[in-house]
DRENLOKE-335043 format. One record per residue (C-alpha): residue number from 0; residue in three letters; x, y, z. Coordinates in Angstrom, 2 decimals. Layout:
% residues N
> NUM / ala / X / Y / Z
...
***
This chain:
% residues 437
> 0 / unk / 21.49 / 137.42 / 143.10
> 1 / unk / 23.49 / 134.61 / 141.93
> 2 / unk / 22.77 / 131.13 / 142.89
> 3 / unk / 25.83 / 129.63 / 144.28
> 4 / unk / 25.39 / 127.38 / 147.85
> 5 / unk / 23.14 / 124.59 / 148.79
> 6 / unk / 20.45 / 126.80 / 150.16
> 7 / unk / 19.71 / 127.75 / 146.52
> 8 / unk / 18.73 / 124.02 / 145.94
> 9 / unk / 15.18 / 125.10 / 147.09
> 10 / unk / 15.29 / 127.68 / 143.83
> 11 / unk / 15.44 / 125.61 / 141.20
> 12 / unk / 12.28 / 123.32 / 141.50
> 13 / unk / 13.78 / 121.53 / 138.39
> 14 / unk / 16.71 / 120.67 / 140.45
> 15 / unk / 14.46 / 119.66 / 143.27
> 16 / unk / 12.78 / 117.45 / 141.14
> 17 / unk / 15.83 / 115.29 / 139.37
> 18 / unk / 17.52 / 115.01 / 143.07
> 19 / unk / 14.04 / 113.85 / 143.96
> 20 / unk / 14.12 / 110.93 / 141.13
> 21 / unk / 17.46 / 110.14 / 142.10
> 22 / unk / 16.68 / 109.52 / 145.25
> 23 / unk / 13.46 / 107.61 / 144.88
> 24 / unk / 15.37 / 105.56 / 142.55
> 25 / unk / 17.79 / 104.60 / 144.64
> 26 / unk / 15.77 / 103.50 / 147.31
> 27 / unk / 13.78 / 101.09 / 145.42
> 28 / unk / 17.62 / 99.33 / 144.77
> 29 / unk / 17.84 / 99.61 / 148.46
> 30 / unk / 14.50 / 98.06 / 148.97
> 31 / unk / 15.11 / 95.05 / 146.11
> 32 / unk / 18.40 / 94.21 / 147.76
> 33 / unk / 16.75 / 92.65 / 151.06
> 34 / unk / 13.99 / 91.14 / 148.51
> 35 / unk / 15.42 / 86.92 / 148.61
> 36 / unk / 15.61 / 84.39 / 145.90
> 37 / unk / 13.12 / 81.60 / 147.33
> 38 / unk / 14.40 / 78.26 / 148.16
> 39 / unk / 17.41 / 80.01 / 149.78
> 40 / unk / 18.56 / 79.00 / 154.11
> 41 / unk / 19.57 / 82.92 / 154.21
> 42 / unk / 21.13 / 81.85 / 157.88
> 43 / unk / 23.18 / 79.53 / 155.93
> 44 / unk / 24.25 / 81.52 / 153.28
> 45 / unk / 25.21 / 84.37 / 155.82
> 46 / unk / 27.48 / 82.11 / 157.56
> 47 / unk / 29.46 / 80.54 / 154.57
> 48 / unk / 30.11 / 84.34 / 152.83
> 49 / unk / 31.74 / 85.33 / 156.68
> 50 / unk / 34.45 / 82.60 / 155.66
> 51 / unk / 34.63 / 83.50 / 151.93
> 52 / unk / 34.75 / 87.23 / 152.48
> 53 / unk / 38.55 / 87.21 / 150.68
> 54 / unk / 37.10 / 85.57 / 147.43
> 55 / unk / 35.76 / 86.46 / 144.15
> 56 / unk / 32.29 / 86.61 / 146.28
> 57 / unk / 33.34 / 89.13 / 148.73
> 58 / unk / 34.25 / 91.19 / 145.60
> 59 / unk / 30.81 / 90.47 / 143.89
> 60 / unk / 29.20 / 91.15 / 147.59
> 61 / unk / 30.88 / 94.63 / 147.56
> 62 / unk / 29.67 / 95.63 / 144.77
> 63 / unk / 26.18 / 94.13 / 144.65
> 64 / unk / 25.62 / 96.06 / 148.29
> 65 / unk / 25.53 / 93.16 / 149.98
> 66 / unk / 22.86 / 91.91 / 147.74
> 67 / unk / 25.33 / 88.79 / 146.71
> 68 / unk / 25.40 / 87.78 / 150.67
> 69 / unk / 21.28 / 88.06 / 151.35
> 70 / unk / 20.96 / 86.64 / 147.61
> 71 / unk / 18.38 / 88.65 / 146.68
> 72 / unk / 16.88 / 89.72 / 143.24
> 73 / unk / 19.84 / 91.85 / 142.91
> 74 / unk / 22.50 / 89.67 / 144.12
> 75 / unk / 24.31 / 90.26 / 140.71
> 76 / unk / 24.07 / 93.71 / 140.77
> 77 / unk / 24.88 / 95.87 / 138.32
> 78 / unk / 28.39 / 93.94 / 137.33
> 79 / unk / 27.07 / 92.04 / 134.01
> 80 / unk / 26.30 / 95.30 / 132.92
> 81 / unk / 29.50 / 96.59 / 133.49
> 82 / unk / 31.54 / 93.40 / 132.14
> 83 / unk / 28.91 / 93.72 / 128.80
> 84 / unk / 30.36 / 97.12 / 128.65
> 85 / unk / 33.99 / 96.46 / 129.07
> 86 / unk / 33.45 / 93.80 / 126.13
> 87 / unk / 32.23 / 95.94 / 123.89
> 88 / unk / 34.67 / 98.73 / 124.39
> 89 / unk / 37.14 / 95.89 / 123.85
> 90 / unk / 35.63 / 94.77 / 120.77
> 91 / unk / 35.72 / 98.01 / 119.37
> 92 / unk / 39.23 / 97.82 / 119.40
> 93 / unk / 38.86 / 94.77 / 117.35
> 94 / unk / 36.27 / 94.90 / 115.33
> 95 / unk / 36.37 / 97.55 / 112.45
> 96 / unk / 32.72 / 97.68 / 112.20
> 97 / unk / 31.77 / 98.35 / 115.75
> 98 / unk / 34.72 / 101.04 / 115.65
> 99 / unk / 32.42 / 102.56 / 111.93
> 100 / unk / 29.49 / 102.41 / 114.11
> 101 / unk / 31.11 / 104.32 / 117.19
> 102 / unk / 32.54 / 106.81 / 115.29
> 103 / unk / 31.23 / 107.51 / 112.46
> 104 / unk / 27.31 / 106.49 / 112.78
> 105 / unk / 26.92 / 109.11 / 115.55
> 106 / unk / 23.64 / 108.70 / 118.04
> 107 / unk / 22.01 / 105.63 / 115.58
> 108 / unk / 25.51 / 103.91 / 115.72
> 109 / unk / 25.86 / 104.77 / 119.99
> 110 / unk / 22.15 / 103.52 / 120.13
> 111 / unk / 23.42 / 100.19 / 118.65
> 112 / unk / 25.94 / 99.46 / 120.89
> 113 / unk / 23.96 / 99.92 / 124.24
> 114 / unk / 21.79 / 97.83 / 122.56
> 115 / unk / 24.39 / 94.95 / 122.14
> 116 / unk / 25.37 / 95.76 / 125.71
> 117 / unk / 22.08 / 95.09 / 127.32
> 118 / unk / 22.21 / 91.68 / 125.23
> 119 / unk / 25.54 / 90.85 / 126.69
> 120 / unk / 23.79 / 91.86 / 129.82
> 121 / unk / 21.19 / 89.26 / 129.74
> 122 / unk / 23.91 / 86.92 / 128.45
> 123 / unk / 25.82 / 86.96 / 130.93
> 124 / unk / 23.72 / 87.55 / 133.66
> 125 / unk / 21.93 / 84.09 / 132.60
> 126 / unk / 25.64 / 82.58 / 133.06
> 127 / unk / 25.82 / 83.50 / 135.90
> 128 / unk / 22.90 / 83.33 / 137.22
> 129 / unk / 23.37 / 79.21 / 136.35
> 130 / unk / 26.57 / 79.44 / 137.78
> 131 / unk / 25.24 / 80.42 / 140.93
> 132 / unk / 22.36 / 78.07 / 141.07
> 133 / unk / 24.93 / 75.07 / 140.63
> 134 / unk / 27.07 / 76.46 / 143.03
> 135 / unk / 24.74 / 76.86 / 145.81
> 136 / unk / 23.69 / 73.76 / 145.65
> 137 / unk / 26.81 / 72.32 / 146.64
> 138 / unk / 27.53 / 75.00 / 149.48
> 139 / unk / 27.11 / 74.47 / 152.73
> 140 / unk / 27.50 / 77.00 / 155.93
> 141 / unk / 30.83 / 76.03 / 158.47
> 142 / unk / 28.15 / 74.41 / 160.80
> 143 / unk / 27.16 / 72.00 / 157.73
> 144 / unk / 23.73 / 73.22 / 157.05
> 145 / unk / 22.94 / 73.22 / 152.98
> 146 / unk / 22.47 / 76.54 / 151.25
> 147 / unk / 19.67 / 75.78 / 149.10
> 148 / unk / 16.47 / 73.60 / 150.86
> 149 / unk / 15.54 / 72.24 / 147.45
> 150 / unk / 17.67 / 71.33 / 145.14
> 151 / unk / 17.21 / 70.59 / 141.28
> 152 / unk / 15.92 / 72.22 / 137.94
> 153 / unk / 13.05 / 74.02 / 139.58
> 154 / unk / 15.23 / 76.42 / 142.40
> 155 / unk / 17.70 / 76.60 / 138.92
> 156 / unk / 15.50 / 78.10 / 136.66
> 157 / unk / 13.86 / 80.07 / 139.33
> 158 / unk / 17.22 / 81.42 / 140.20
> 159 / unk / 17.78 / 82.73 / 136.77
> 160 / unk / 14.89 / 83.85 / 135.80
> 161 / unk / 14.99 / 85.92 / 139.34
> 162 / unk / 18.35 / 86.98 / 139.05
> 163 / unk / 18.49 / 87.95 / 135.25
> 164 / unk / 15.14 / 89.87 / 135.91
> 165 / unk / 16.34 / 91.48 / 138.60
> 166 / unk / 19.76 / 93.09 / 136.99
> 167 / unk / 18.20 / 93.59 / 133.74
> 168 / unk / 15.87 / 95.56 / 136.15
> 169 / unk / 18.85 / 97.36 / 137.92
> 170 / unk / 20.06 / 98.37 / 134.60
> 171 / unk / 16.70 / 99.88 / 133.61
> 172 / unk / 16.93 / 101.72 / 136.58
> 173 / unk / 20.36 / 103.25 / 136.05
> 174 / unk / 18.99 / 104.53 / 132.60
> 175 / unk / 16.08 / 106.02 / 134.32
> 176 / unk / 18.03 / 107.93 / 136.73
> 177 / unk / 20.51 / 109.18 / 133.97
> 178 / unk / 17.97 / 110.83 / 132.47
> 179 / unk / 15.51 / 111.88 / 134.95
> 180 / unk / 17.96 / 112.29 / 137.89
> 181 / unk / 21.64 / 113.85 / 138.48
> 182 / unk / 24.66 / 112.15 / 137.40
> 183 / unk / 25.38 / 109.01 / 135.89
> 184 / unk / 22.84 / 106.37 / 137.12
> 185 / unk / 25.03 / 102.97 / 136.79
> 186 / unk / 27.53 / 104.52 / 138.99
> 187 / unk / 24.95 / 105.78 / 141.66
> 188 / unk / 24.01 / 102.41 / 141.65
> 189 / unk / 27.12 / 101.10 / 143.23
> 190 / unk / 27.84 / 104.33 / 144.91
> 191 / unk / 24.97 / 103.64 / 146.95
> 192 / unk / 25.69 / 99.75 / 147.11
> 193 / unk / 29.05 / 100.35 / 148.49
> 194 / unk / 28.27 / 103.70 / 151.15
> 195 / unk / 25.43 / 101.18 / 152.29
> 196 / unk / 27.98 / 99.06 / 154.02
> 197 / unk / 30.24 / 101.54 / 155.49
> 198 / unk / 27.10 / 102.08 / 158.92
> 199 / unk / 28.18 / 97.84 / 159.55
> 200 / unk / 31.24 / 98.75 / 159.33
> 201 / unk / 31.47 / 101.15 / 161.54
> 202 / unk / 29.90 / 99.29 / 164.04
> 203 / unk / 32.19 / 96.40 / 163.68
> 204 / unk / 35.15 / 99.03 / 164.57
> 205 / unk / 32.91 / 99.93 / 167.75
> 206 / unk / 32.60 / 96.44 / 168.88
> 207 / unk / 36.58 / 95.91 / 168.35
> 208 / unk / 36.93 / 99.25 / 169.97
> 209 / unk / 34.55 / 98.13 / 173.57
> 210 / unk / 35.80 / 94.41 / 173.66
> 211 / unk / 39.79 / 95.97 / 173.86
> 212 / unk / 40.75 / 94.63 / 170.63
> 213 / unk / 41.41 / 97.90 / 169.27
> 214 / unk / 42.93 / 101.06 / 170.90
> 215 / unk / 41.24 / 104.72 / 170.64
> 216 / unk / 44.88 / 105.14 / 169.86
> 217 / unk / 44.74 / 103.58 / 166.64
> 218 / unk / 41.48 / 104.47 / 166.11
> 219 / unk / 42.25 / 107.93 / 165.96
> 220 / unk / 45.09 / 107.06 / 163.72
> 221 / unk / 42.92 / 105.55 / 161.45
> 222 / unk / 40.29 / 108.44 / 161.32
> 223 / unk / 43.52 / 110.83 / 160.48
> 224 / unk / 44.65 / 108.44 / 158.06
> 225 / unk / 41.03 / 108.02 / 155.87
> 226 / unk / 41.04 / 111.72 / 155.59
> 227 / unk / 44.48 / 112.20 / 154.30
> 228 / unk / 43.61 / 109.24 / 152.27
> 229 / unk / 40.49 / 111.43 / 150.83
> 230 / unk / 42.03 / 114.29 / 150.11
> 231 / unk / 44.81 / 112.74 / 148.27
> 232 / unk / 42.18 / 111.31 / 146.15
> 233 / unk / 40.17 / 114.35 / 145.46
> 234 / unk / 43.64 / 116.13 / 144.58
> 235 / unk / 44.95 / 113.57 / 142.86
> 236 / unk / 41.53 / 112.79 / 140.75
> 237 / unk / 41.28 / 116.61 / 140.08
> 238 / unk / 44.72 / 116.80 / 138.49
> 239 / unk / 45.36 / 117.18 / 134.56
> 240 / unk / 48.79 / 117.87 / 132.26
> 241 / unk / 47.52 / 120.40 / 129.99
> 242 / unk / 48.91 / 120.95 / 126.76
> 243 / unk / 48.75 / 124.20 / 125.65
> 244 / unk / 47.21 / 124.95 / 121.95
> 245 / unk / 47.17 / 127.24 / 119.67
> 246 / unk / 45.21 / 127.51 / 116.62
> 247 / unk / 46.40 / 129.86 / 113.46
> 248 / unk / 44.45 / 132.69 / 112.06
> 249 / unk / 42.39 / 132.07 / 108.66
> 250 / unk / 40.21 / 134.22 / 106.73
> 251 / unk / 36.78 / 132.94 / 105.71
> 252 / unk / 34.86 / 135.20 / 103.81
> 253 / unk / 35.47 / 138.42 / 105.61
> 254 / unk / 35.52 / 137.48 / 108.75
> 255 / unk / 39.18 / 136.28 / 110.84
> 256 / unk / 38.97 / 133.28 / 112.28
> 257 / unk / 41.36 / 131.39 / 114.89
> 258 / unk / 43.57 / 133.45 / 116.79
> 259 / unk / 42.97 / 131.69 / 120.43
> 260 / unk / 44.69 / 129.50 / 122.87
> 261 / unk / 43.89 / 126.63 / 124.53
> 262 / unk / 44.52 / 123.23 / 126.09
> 263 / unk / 44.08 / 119.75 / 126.02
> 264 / unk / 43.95 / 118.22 / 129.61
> 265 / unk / 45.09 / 114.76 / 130.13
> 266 / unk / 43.84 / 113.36 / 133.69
> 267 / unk / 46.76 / 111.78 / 135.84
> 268 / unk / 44.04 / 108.78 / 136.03
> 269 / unk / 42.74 / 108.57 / 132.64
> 270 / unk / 41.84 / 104.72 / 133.34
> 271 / unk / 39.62 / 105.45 / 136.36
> 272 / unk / 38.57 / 102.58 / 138.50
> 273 / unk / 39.13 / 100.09 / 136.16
> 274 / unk / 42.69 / 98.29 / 136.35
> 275 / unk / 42.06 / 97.51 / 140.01
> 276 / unk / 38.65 / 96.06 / 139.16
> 277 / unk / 40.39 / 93.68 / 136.75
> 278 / unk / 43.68 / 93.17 / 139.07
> 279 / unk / 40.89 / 91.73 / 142.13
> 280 / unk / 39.09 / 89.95 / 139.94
> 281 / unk / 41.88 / 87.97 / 138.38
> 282 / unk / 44.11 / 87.65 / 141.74
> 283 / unk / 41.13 / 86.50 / 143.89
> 284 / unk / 40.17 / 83.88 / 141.23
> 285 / unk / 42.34 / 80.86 / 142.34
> 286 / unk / 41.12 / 81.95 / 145.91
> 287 / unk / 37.50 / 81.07 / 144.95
> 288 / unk / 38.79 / 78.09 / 143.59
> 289 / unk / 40.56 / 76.92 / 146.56
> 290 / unk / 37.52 / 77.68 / 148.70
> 291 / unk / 35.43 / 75.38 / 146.65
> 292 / unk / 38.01 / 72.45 / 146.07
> 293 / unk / 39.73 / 70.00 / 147.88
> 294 / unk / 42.47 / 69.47 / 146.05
> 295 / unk / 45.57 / 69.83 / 147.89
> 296 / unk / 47.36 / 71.62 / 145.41
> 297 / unk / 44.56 / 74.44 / 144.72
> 298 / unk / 44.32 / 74.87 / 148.55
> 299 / unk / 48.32 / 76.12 / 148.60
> 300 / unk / 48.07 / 78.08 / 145.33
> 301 / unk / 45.08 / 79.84 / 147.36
> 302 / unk / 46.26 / 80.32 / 150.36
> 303 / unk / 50.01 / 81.40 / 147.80
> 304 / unk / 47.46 / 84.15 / 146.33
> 305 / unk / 45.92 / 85.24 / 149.59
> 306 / unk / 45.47 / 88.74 / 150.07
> 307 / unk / 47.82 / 88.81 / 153.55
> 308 / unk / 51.07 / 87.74 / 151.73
> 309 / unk / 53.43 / 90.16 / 149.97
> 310 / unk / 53.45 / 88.08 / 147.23
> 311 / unk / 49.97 / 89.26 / 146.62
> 312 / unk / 50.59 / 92.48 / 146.79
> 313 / unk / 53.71 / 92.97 / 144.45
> 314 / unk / 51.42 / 90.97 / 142.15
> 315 / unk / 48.44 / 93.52 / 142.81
> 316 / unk / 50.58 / 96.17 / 141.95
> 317 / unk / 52.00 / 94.99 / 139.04
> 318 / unk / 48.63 / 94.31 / 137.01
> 319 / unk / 46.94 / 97.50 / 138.10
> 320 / unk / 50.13 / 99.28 / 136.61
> 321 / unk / 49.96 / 97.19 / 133.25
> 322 / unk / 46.33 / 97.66 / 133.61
> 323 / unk / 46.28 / 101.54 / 133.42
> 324 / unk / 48.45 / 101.83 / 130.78
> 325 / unk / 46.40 / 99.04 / 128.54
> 326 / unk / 42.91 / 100.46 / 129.63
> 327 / unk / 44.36 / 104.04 / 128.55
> 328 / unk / 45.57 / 102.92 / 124.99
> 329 / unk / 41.74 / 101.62 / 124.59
> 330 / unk / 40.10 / 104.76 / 125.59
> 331 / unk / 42.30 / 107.39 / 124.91
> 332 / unk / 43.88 / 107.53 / 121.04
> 333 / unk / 46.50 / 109.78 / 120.76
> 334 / unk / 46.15 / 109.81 / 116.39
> 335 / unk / 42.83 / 110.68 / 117.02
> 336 / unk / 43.27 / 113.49 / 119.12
> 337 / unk / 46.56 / 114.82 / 116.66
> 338 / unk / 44.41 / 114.51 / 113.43
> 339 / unk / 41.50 / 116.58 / 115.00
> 340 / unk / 43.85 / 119.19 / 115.93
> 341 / unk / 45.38 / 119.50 / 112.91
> 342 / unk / 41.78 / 119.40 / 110.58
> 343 / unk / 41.54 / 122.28 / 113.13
> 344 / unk / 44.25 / 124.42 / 112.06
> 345 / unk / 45.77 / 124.19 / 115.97
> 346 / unk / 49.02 / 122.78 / 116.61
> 347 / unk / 51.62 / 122.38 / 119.79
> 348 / unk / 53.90 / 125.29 / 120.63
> 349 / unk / 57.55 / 123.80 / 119.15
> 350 / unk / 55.97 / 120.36 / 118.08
> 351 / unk / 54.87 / 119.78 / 113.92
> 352 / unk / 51.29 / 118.80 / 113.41
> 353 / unk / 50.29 / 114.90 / 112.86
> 354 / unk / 52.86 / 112.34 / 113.83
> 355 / unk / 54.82 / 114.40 / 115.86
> 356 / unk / 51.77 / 115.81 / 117.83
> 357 / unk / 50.70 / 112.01 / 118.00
> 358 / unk / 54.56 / 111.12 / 119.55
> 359 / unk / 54.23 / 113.95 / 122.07
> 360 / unk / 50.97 / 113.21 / 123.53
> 361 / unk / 51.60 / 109.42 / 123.58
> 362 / unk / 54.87 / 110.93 / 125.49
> 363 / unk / 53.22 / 113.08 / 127.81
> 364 / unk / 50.43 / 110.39 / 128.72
> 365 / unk / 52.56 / 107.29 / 129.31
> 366 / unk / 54.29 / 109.76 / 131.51
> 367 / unk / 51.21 / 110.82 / 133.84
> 368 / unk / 49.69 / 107.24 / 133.57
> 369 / unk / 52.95 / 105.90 / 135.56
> 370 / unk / 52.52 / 108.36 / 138.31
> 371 / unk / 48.52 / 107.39 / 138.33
> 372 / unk / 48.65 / 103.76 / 138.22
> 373 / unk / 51.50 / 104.54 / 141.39
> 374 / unk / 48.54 / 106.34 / 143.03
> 375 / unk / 45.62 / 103.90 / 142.13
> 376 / unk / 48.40 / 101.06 / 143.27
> 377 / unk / 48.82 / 103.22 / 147.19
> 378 / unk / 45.00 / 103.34 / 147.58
> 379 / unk / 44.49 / 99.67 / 146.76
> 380 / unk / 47.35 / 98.36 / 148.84
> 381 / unk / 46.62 / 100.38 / 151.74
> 382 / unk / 43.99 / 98.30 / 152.89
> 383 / unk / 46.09 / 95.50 / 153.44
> 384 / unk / 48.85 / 97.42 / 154.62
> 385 / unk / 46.29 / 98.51 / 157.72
> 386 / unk / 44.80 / 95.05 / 158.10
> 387 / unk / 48.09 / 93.43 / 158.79
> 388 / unk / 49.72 / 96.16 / 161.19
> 389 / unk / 46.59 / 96.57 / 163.16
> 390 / unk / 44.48 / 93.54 / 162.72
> 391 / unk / 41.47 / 95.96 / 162.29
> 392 / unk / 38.72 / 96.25 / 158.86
> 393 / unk / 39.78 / 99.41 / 157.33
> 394 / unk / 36.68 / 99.56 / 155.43
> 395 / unk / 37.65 / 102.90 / 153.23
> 396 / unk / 40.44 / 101.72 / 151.04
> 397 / unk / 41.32 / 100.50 / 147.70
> 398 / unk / 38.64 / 100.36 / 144.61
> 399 / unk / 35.26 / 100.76 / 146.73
> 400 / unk / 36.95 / 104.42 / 147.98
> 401 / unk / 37.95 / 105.06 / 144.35
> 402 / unk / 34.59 / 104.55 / 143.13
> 403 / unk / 32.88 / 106.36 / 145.95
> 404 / unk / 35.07 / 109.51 / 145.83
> 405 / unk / 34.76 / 110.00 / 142.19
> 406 / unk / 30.87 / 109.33 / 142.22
> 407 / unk / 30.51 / 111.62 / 144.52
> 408 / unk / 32.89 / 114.48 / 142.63
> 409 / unk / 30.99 / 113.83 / 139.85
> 410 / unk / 27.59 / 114.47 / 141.49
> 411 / unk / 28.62 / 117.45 / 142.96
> 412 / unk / 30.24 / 119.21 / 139.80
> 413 / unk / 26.86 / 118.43 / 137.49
> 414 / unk / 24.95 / 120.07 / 140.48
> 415 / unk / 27.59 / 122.80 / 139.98
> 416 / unk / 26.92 / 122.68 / 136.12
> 417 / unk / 23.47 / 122.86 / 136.45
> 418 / unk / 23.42 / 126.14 / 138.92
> 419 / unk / 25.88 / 127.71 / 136.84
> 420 / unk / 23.42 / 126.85 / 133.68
> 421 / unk / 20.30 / 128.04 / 135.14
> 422 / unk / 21.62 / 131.76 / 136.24
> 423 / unk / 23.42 / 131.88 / 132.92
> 424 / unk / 20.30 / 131.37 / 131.00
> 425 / unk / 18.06 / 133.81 / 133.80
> 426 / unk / 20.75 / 136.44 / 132.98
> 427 / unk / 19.72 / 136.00 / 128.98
> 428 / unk / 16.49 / 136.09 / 130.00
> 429 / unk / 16.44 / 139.63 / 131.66
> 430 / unk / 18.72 / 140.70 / 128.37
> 431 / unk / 15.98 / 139.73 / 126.10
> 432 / unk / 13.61 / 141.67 / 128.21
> 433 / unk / 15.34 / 144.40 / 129.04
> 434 / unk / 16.31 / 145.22 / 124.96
> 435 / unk / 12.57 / 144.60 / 124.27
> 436 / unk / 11.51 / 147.80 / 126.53
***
C-alpha cells in the first residue's frame, strides 16, 4: 500500500521520532522565552514596548517571539545569527577567498564558514547585548517607573553574558533540530516565535470586536481577506519560469550518452524574505531614534518616517524592490549557472552556449524578480493599508506571513520527501527479495 496521508505518520517510527525532536525542541525555546534577565521591572518594560511597538524593537520583538518585550534569555533571538549570515554571504561577494572556500573547498570550506558565522554570532550578539544594557538603563515606562532596578557594570555584564548565552544557545538548538528533526531548524525557530503571537492577537480582535470598536462586518472581511492573502502566497511562492534544456548526445566508450530534456526553474521570489527584512529595519531606524531623543528635529523626521504616512510606504516599496533585485544578483549567478550547462554539453533551444545563455537568464530573471518584488511589496503594504481603513491589528501581513507561509511549505514538502523516500526504498527492498527467491 503506498504511504501517502497523515495517518501514515504512525508508519514510519523514524518519522515519528524527528517530528518528536522537533517538537521537544521547540518547546524548550518556548519555555526559555518567559525565562527573565534579573535586575529587570518586567511591568515596566511591558509598558514602554506598548508605546514603541512601531520601532526597530517591535521588529526585534516579532521576531524574538516576544522574547525582546519579557527580556528574557532569548530576547535577541535568533537575529545575530541571521545578520552573521547575511555578512558572510555578503563577504563572499567580496572577498575572493571566502568565494575559493565556498566553492571550491566543498564540505571543509562550508564547515569554515558556519564557523565564522557563529563568531559573528557571538560578536554581535555581545554588541548588542551592551547596547541593550545601556539602553535600558535609561528607559523608563510612560508612568515613569525605571526599567532596570540596578543600574551599573554588574546588571551590564550580567546582561551580556545572559543574552549572548542564551542566542548562542538558540543557535545550537536550530542545528540540533536540522539534523535530528524536520526542516530547517533556524527557521522553525522564528516560525514558532512568530505563530506564538498570533492566540494574543486574536484576542485583541475579540476585545475590539465586544467593546463595538470593530464590526463582525469587517471582521468577516478581514477573515476573507487573510485567506485570499494565503493563497496568493502559496501560489505565488510555488511559481517558477522554467527554461527548457536540452543536452546533446555523446558517445563514451560504447555507451550514448545525453539525449534528454530538462529545465532550469527560476522562482518568481528568488530573494525570499529578505528585502523586506532589510527595508523595516532601515525605515524604522530613525523611528527608534526619535523614540529615544529629544531633539526636535529627530522627533519630525520620526514621526516623517512613521509607518501611517504614504511617504513611508512609497519608500517601503521602493527598497524592497531594489532589495530583491540586489539580494538576487548575490545568490543567484547567472555565469555560473551558463558555464555549468555548457561543461554539460546542454544548451537553450535558439540561444548559443556561454555569454549568450548568461544574457538570457540574467533576462529572464530580472524579468520575474520585478513581478516578485511587486508581490513581496502587496503583502508588506497590506498591513498598513488595513490598519488605516479600519483602525484594527491585522496581525497576518507583511514579512512575519512571508516567513510563516514558506516555513510551513517547506515543512510539509520534506515530510512529503521523506514518505515518498521511505516507500521508494521498501519497494527496492521487496525487489531485492523477491530476485533472491
Amino acid at each position: 500500500m503506498a504511504l501517502t496521508g497523515v495517518e501514515n505518520l504512525a508508519r514510519l517510527p523514524e518519522l515519528k521520532k524527528k517530528l518528536l525532536w522537533t517538537f521537544v525542541l521547540v518547546a524548550v525555546y518556548r519555555i526559555g522565552v518567559h525565562v527573565p534577565v534579573p535586575g529587570v521591572d518586567s511591568a515596566a518594560l511591558a509598558d514602554f514596548f506598548e508605546s514603541a511597538k512601531n520601532t526597530l524593537f517591535g521588529l526585534f520583538d516579532m521576531f524574538s517571539g516576544g522574547g525582546l518585550r519579557n527580556l528574557s534569555i532569548f530576547a535577541l533571538g535568533i537575529m545575530p545569527y541571521i545578520s552573521a549570515s547575511i555578512i558572510i554571504q555578503l563577504l563572499t561577494v567580496v572577498s575572493p577567498e571566502l568565494a575559493k572556500m565556498q566553492k571550491e573547498d566543498g564540505a571543509a570550506g562550508r564547515k569554515k564558514i558556519t564557523q565564522y558565522t557563529r563568531y559573528g554570532t557571538v560578536l554581535i550578539t555581545i554588541i548588542q547585548g551592551f547596547g541593550i544594557a545601556v539602553g535600558l538603563e535609561s528607559m523608563a515606562s510612560p508612568t515613569g517607573a525605571p526599567v532596570v532596578l540596578a543600574a551599573g557594570w554588574s546588571f551590564r555584564l550580567m546582561t551580556i553574558l545572559t543574552l549572548t548565552a542564551g542566542t548562542v544557545f538558540l543557535m545550537w538548538l536550530g542545528e540540533q533540530m536540522t539534523e535530528k528533526g524536520i526542516g530547517n531548524g533556524i527557521s522553525m525557530i522564528i516560525y514558532a516565535g512568530i505563530v506564538a503571537g498570533l492566540p494574543r492577537a486574536v484576542l485583541s480582535t475579540l476585545d475590539l470586536l465586544k467593546a463595538g470598536e470593530l464590526s463582525l462586518f469587517v471582521l468577516v472581511l478581514i477573515v476573507a481577506l487573510m485567506v485570499a492573502v494565503l493563497a496568493a502566497i502559496v501560489f505565488m511562492e510555488r511559481g517558477q519560469r522554467r527554461i527548457p534544456i536540452q543536452y546533446a548526445k555523446r558517445m563514451v566508450g560504447r555507451k550514448m550518452y545525453g539525449g534528454q530534456t530538462t529545465h532550469l526553474p527560476l522562482r518568481v521570489n528568488t530573494a525570499g524574505v529578505i528585502p523586506p527584512i532589510f527595508a523595516s529595519s532601515i525605515l524604522l531606524f530613525p523611528a527608534t531614534l526619535g523614540e529615544f531623543s529629544s531633539v526636535p528635529l529627530l522627533k519630525q523626521i520620526a514621526a516623517f518616517f512613521s509607518p501611517q504616512t504614504v511617504t513611508y510606504n512609497v519608500i517601503f516599496v521602493t527598497l524592497i524592490v531594489f532589495f530583491c533585485y540586489f539580494y538576487t544578483a548575490i545568490i543567484f549567478d547567472p555565469a555560473d549557472i551558463a558555464e555549468n550547462i555548457r561543461k554539460q554539453g546542454g544548451f537553450i533551444p535558439g540561444i548559443r552556449p556561454g555569454a549568450k545563455t548568461k544574457e538570457y537568464i540574467d533576462k529572464v530573471l530580472a524579468r520575474i524578480t520585478l513581478w516578485g518584488s511587486m508581490y513581496i511589496s502587496v503583502v508588506c503594504v497590506l498591513p498598513m493599508v488595513m490598519i488605516q481603513q479600519f483602525n484594527v491589528p491585522f496581525y497576518f501581513g507583511g514579512t512575519s506571513l512571508l516567513i510563516v507561509v514558506g516555513v510551513a511549505m517547506d515543512f510539509m514538502s520534506q515530510i512529503e520527501s521523506y514518505l515518498i523516500s521511505r516507500q521508494y526504498e521498501g519497494l527496492m527492498q521487496k525487489g531485492r527479495l523477491k530476485g533472491r527467491q
